[in-house]
C-alpha positions as CSV (number, residue, x, y, z in Angstrom):
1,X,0.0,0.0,0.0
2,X,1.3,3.6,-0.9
3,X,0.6,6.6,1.1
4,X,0.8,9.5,-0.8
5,X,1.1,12.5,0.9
6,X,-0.2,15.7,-1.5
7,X,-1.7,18.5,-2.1
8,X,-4.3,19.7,-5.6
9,X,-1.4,20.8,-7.5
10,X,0.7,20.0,-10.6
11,X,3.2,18.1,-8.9
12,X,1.1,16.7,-6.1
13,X,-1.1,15.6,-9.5
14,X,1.3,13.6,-11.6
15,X,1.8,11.2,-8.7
16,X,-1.8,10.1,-8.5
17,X,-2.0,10.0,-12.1
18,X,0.6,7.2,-12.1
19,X,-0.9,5.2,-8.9
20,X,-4.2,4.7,-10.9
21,X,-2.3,4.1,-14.4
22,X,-0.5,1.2,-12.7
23,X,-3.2,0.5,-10.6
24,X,-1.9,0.5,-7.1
25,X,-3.4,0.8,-4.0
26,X,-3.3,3.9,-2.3
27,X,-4.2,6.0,0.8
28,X,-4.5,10.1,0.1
29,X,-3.4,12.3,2.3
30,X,-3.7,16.1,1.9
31,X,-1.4,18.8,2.9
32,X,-3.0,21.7,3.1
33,X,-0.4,24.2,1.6
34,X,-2.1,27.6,2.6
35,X,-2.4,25.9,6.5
36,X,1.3,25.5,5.8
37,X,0.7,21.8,6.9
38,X,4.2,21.5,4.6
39,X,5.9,22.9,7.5
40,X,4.9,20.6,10.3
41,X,7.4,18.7,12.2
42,X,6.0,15.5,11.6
43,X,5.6,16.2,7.7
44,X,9.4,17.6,7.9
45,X,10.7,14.4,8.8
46,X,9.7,13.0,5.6
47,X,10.1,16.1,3.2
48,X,13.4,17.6,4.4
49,X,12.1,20.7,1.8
50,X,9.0,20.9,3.3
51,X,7.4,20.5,-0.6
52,X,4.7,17.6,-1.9
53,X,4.3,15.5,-3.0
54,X,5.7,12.1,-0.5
55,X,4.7,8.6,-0.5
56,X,5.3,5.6,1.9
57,X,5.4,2.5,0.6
58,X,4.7,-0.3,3.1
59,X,5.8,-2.9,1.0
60,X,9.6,-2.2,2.2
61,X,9.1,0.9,4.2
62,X,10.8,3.6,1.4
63,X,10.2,6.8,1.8
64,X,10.3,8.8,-1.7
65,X,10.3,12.5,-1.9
66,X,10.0,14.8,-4.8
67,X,7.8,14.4,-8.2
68,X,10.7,12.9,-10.4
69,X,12.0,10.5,-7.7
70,X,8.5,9.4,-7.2
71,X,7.7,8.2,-10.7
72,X,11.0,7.1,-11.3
73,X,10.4,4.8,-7.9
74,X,7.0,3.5,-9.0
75,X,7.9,3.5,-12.9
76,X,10.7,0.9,-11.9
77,X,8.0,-1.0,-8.9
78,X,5.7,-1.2,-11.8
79,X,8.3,-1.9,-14.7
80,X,5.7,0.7,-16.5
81,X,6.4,3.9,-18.4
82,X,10.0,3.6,-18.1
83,X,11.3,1.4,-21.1
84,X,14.0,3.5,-22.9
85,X,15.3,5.4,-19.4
86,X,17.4,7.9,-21.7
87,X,15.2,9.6,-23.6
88,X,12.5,9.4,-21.0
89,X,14.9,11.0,-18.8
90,X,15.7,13.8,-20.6
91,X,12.2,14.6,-21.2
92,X,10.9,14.1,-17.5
93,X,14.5,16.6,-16.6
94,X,13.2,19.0,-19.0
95,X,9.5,19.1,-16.9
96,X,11.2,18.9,-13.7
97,X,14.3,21.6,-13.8
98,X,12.4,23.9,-16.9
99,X,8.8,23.2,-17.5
100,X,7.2,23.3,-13.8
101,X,9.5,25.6,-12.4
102,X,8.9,28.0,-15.3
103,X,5.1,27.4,-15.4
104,X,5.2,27.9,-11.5
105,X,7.0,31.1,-12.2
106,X,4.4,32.8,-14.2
107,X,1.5,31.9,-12.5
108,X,3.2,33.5,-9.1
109,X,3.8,36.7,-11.6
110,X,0.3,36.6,-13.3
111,X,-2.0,35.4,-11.1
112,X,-1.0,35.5,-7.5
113,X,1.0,39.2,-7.9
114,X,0.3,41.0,-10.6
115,X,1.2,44.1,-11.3
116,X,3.8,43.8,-8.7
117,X,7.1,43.3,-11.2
118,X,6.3,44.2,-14.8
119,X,9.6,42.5,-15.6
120,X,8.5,39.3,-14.1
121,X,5.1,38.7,-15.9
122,X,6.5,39.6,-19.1
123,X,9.8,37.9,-18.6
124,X,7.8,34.4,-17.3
125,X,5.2,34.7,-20.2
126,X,7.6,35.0,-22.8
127,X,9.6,31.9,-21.4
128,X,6.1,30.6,-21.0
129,X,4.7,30.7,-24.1
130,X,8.1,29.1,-26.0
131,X,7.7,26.4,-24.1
132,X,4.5,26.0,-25.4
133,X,5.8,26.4,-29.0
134,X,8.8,23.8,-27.8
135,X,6.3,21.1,-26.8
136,X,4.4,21.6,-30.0
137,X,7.0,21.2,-31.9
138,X,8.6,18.0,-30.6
139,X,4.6,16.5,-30.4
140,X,4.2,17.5,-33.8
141,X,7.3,15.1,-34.7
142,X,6.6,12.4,-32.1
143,X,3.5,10.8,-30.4
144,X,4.6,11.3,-26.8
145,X,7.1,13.3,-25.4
146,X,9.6,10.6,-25.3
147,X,8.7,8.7,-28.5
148,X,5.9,6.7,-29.5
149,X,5.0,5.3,-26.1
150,X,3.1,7.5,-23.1
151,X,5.7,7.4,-20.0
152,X,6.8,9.0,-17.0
153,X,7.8,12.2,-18.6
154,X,4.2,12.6,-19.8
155,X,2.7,11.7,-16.6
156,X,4.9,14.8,-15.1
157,X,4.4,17.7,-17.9
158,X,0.3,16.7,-18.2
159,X,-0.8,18.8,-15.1
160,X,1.0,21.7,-16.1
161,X,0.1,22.0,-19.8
162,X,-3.3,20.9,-18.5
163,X,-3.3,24.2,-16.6
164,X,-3.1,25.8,-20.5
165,X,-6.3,28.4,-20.4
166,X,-5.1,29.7,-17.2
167,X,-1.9,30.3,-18.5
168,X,-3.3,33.0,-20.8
169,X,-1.4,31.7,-23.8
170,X,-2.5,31.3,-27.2
């Protein structure tokens, strides 16, 4: 059984998404982020960064924090959505250090703060919207991110590019 510890966000998303593609049981538990539940003692102790999403596995008592790490963990439990580790790598990299973190960026700028740094919501919505135009352009040349089968990396850049309307692009 896997707890998964999370919160109704685009990283705490992509790890629910992959417990019911490879079926596996599992327990939610929500962290409410604007409680700051993140920063609870007892929470701490299994996200050093205080961040969701976290699962449990009682199968052999691992903890696994972060998004990649977590569907890296369960893609290799399941031995799904993880068959040519290089590409899918890279891709599920590109969502992880550029895509999110970008994304994240510009709804801060745009939705949570605007007007506060006209630098900032133009800067994050330029970035924004060739990333957009990036992903477009590899999906126009392959079926999935990382070729012609759906994996991990897919799994991770879904909620974001889900999000597309709000992001006010295009």
């Amino acid at each position: 059984m896997i707890e998964l510890y999370t919160a109704n966000t685009p990283n705490g998303k992509k790890i629910s998404i992959m417990l019911e593609e490879i079926g596996y049981k599992y327990n939610v538990n929500t962290i409410d982020l604007n409680k700051g539940d993140q920063f609870k003692p007892d929470f701490k102790k299994i996200s050093p960064f205080s961040k969701i999403p976290v699962i449990k596995d009682s199968d052999n008592n691992e903890i696994v924090f972060e998004s990649g790490a977590i569907l890296i963990y369960l893609a290799e439990k399941s031995g799904k959505y993880f068959d040519n580790k290089n590409i899918i790598t890279q891709w599920l990299m590109a969502q992880m250090g550029y895509v999110g973190p970008i994304l994240g960026q510009h709804h801060q700028f745009h939705h949570y703060n605007p007007g506060k740094s006209e630098f900032g919501e133009q800067r994050y919505f330029k970035i924004s919207t060739s990333i957009y135009k990036n992903l477009d352009e590899r999906l126009s040349a392959s079926k999935y991110l990382a070729g012609e089968h759906y994996t991990i990396a897919d799994i991770a850049t879904f909620p974001w590019i889900a999000r597309h309307d709000w992001h006010d692009i295009g």
